[in-house]
C-alpha positions, 0 to 999 in steps of 0.5 A: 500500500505504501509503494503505491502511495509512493508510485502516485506522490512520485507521478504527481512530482513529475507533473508538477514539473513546468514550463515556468520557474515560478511554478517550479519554485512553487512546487518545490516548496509544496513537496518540501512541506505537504508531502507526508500529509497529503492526501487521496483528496489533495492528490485528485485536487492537485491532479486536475490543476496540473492539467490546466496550462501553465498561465492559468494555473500561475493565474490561479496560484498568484490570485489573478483568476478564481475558481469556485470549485471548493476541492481546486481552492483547498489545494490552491490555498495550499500552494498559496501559502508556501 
């Protein structure tokens, strides 16, 4: 169970890899602090951000754009905070 624990954080980490240094600094600081404790829902909130372009996921993470989808904004607030 653990391994695939590890399988998915590892997946999520390669995504979280990006096209803009802002993003990457970002992402860096997220995995230093939220790793050990995210969970099932943090993944599938963190999964479908990954999935928005570049630009509109920094919009989102720098407060220019919202959503109101209450999963995406939990995991945005995450990164907000690092």
């Amino acid at each position: 169970m653990e391994e695939d624990r590890k399988a998915r954080i590892n997946r999520l980490k390669w995504h979280c890899r990006r096209s803009l240094l802002e993003l990457d600094l970002v992402f860096d600081r997220f995995w230093e602090r939220h790793e050990d404790d995210l969970d099932a829902e943090g993944e599938a909130a963190l999964e479908r951000l990954l999935e928005l372009q570049d630009h509109d996921l920094w919009a989102l993470v720098i407060g220019r754009e919202v959503t109101d989808d209450h999963q995406l904004m939990g995991m945005i607030a995450r990164l907000q905070e690092v």
